[in-house]
PLY file of the C-alpha trace (Angstrom):
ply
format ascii 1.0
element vertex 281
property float x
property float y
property float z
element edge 280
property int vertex1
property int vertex2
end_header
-10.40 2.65 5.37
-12.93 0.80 7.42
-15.64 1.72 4.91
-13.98 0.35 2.06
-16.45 -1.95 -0.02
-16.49 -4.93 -0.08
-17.57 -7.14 -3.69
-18.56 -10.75 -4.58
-15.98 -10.75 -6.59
-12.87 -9.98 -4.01
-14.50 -10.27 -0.55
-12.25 -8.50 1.52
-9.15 -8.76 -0.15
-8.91 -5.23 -1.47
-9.42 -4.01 1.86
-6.67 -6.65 3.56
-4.25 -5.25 0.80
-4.92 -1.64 1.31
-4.53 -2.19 5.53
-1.14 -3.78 5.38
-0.25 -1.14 2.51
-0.83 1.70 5.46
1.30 -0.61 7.87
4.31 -0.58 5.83
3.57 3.75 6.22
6.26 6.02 8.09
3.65 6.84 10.54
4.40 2.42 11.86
7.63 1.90 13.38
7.41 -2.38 12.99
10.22 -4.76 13.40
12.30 -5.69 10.27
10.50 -9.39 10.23
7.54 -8.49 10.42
7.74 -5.66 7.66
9.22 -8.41 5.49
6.35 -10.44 6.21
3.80 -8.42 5.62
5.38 -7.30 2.55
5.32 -11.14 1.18
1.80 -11.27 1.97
0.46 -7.95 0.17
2.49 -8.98 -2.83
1.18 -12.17 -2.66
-2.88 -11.30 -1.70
-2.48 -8.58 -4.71
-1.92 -11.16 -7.08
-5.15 -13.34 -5.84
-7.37 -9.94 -5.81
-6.42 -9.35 -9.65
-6.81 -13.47 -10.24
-10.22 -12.90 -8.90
-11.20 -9.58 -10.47
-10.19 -11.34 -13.70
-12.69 -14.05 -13.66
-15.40 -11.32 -11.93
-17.96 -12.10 -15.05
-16.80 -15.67 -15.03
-20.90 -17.33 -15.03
-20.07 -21.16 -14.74
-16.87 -22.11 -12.09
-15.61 -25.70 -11.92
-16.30 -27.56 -8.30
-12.71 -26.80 -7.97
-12.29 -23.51 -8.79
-15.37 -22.86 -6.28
-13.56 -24.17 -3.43
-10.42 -22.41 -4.11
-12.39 -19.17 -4.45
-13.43 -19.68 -1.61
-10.47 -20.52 0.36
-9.10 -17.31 -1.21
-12.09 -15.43 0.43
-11.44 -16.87 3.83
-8.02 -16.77 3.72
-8.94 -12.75 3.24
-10.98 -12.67 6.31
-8.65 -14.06 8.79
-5.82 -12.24 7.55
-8.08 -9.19 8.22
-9.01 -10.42 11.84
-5.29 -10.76 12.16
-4.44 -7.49 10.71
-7.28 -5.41 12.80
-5.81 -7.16 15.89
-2.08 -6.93 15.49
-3.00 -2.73 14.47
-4.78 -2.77 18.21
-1.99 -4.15 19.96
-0.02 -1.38 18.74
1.67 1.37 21.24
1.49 5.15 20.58
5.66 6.36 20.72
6.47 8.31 23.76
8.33 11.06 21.26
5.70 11.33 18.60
1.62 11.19 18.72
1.35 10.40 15.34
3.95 7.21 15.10
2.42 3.62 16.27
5.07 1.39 17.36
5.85 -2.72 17.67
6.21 -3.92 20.74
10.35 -5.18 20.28
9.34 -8.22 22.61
6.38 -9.28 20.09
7.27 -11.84 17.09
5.70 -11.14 13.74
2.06 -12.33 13.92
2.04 -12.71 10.30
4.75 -15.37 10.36
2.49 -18.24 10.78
0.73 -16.84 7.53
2.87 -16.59 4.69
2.88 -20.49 4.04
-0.88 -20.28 3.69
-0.85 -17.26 1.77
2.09 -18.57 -0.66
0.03 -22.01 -1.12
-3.41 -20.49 -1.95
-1.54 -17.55 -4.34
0.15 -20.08 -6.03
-2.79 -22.74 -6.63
-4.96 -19.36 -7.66
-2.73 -18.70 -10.45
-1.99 -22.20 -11.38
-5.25 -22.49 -11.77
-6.72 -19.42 -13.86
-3.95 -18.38 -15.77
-4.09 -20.27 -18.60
-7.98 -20.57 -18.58
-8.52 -16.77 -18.67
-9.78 -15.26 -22.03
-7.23 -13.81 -23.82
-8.99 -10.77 -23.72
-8.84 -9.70 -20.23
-6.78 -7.17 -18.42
-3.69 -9.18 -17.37
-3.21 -9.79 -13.69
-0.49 -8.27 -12.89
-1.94 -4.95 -14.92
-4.64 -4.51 -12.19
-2.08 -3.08 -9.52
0.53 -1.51 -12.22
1.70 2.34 -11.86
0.42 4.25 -15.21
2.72 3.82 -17.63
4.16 7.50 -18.41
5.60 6.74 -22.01
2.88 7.11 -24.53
2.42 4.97 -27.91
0.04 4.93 -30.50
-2.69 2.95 -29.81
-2.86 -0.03 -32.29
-5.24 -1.86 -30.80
-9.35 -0.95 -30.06
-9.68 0.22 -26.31
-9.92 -2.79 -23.98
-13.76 -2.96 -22.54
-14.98 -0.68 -19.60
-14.65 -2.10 -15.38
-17.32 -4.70 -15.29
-18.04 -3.44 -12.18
-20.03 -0.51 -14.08
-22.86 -3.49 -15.13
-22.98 -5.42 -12.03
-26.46 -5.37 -10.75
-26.57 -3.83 -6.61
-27.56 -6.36 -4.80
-24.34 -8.25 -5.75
-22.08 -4.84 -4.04
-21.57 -4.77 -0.40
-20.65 -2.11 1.69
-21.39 1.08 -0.82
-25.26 2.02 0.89
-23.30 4.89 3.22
-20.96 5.92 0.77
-23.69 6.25 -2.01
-25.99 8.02 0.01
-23.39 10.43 1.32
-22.73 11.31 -1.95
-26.01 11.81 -3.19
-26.33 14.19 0.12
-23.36 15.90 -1.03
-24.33 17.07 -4.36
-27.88 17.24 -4.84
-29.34 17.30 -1.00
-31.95 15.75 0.98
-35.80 16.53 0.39
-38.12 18.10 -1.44
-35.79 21.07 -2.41
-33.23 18.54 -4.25
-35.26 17.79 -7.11
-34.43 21.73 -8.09
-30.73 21.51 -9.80
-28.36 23.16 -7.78
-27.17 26.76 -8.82
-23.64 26.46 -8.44
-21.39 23.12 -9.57
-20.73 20.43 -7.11
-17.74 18.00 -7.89
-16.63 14.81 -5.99
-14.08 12.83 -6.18
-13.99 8.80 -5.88
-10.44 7.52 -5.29
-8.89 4.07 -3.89
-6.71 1.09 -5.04
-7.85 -0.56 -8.27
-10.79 -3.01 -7.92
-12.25 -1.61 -5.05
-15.62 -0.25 -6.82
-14.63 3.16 -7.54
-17.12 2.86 -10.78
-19.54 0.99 -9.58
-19.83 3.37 -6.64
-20.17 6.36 -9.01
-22.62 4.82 -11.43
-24.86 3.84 -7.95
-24.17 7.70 -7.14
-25.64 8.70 -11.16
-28.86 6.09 -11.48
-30.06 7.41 -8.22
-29.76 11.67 -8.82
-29.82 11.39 -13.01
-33.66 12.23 -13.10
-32.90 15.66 -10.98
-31.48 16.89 -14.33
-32.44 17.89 -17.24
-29.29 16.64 -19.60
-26.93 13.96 -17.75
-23.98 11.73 -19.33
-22.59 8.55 -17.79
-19.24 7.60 -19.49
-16.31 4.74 -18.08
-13.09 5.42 -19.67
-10.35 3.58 -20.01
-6.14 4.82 -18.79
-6.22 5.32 -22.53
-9.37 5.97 -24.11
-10.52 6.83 -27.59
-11.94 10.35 -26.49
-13.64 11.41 -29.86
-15.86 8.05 -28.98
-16.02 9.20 -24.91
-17.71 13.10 -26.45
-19.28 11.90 -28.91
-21.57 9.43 -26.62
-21.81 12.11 -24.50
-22.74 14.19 -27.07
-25.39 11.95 -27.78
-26.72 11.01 -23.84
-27.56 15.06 -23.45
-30.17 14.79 -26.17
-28.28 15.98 -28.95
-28.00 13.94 -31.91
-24.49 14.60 -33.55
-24.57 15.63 -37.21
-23.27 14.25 -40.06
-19.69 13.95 -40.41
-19.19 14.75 -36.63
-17.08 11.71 -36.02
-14.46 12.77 -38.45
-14.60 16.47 -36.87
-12.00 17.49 -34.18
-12.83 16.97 -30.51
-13.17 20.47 -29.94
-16.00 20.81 -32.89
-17.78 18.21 -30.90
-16.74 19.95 -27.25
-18.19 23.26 -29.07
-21.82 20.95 -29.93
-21.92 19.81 -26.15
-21.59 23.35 -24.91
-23.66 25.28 -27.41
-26.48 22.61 -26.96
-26.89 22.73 -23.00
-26.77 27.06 -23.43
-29.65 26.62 -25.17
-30.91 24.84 -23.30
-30.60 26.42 -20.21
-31.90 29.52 -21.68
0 1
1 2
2 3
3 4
4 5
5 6
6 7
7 8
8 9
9 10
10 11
11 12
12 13
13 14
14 15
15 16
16 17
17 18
18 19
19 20
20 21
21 22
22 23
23 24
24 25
25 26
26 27
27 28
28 29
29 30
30 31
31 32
32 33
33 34
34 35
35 36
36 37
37 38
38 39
39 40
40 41
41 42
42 43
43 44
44 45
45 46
46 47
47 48
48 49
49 50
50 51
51 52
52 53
53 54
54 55
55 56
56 57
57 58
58 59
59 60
60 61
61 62
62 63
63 64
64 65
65 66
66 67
67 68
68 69
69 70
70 71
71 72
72 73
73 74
74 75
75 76
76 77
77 78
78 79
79 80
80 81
81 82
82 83
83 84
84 85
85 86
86 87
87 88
88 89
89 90
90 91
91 92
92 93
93 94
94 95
95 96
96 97
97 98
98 99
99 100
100 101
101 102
102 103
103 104
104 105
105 106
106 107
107 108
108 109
109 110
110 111
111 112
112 113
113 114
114 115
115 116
116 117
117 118
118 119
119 120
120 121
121 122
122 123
123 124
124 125
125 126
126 127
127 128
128 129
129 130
130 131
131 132
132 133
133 134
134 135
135 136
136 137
137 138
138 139
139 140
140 141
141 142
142 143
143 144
144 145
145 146
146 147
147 148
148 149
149 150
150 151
151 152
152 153
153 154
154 155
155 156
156 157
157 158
158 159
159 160
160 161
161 162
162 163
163 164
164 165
165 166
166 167
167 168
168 169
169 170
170 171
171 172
172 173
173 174
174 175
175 176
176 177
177 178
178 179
179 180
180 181
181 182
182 183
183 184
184 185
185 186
186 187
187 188
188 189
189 190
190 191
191 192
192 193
193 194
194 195
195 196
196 197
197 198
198 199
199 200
200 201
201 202
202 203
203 204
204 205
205 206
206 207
207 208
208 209
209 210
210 211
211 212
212 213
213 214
214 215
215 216
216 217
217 218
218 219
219 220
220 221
221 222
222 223
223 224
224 225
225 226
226 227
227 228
228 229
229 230
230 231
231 232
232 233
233 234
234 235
235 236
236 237
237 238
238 239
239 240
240 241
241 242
242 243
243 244
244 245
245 246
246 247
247 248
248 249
249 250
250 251
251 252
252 253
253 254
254 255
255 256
256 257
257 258
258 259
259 260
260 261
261 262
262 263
263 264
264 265
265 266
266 267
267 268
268 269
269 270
270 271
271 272
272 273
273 274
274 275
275 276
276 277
277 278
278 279
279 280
């Protein structure tokens, strides 16, 4: 969790959600005020992180809205100085190695917080909810479980993470990750410019907002020349997939006939596959 990037956009606030996420875990035994505590203050520091990712392309900022940004920010980092210390202060359980417990003579150390917290959350969405394009992923969408009913989409798919455009020197905290990665499936040296013989899959998975694209796209610009056909697509919890294939389709090298975007999705799976055979052969 340590590792977890960090953006311009959020600072550390995915990371200070995700940390008292793991404290309200089985493997904490904490003291009922302080669980309800920290349990106000993730709700509350969610609802900032998605306030913030939701004005992430947002060019021009008010003198106001600066200053609250950044009180947001450093409201983050103390609450992760807080949440890295009160985790250290933590005793292992005499009947279990793999349960941390609260000392029952320690107050909540989060107490203190959740006035601050409250005040900032509040002004945040005070603030930007009503000045947000219409457009953009609601807030409270951001952290949502996947909805499991389906319905038929009446509206065009909403735009890919703009964390897939953002430019690298704006990310923090990915250079290990990346590079790891790249190590991972396409090795170090002279020999990785040869394509691997067998297939090499990774998976990039954390809380929404936390770079997950941006870390794979990083991953892609960096190995894409080591192959001879290569596809980059961002889709969306419901996307359009005859548009997904079909760009891919067209990033291989193979321009899609006519008529192929009234075709099935398996005509156009059939294209992808018969074109890289032949390809390879």
């Amino acid at each position: 969790m340590e590792g977890a990037p960090v953006t311009a956009a959020t600072g550390v606030l995915g990371l200070v959600v995700a940390k008292l996420g793991s404290l309200l875990g089985s493997e904490y035994k904490l003291r009922c005020q302080t669980r309800k505590d920290i349990k106000f203050i993730k709700s509350k520091l969610k609802s900032v992180h998605s306030i913030l990712w939701a004005t992430w392309e947002r060019e021009i900022l008010d003198a106001e809205s600066k200053d609250l940004k950044k009180e947001a920010l450093d409201l983050a980092d103390d609450m992760r100085h807080v949440v890295d210390d009160f985790i250290l202060s933590l005793e292992p359980s005499r009947r279990s190695k793999h349960l941390m417990i609260q000392s029952k003579i320690k107050a909540s150390p989060f107490q203190d917080f959740r006035t601050r917290v409250d005040d900032v959350s509040g002004r945040c969405r005070r603030n930007w909810k009503w000045k947000e394009d219409r457009s953009a992923q609601p807030f409270s969408g951001l952290f949502a479980r996947k909805n499991t009913q389906s319905s038929p989409p009446s509206n065009p798919s909403p735009p890919r993470a703009p964390f897939v455009s953002k430019d690298a020197s704006e990310i923090i905290g990915m250079d290990g990750w990346r590079d790891d990665l790249i190590k991972y499936l396409v090795g170090e040296g002279e020999e990785s410019t040869m394509v691997q013989p067998h297939l090499k899959m990774a998976s990039i998975v954390g809380m929404a907002g936390m770079g997950k694209t941006t870390l794979a796209n990083h991953v892609y610009e960096e190995i894409e020349k080591k192959f001879q056909s290569r596809a980059f697509v961002s889709v969306t919890p419901t996307p359009n997939m005859k548009e997904v294939l079909t760009s891919i389709l067209r990033q291989v090298g193979a321009e899609p006939p006519a008529g192929t975007e009234a075709r099935t999705e398996e005509h156009i799976i059939h294209t992808i596959s018969t074109f890289l055979e032949k390809k390879s052969t």
